[in-house]
N, C-alpha and C positions, 0 to 999 in steps of 0.2 A: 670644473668644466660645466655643469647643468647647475650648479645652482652649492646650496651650503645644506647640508642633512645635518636635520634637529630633529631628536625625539622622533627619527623614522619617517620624516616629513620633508621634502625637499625646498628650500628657500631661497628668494633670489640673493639676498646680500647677506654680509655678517650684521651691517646695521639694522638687518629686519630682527635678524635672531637676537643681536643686545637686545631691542625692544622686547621682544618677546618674554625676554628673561627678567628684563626688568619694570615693565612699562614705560619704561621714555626712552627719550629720543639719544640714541648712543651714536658716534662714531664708529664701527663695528672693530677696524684693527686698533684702534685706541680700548674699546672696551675686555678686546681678546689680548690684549700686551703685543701686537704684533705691528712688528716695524714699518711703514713706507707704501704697505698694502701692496706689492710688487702679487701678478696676475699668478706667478707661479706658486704662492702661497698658499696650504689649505690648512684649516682647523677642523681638528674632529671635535662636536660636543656629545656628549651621553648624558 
């Protein structure tokens, strides 16, 4: 709803967080294995 929490940090996309994790530019549900990116989707990272 507010955003994707990484590492205790709240972020707007999953595509900011692939970056983050990897330095370049990701697709975020492609980079998490998650299908279609449908709104009701969440991914936890730790």
């Amino acid at each position: 709803e507010g955003g994707i929490e990484y590492e205790g940090q709240l972020h707007r996309s999953l595509s900011f967080v692939a970056k983050l994790i990897t330095g370049t530019a990701w697709n975020g549900y492609s980079f998490f294995g998650l299908k279609d990116g449908g709104s009701k989707q969440k991914a936890v990272t730790r």
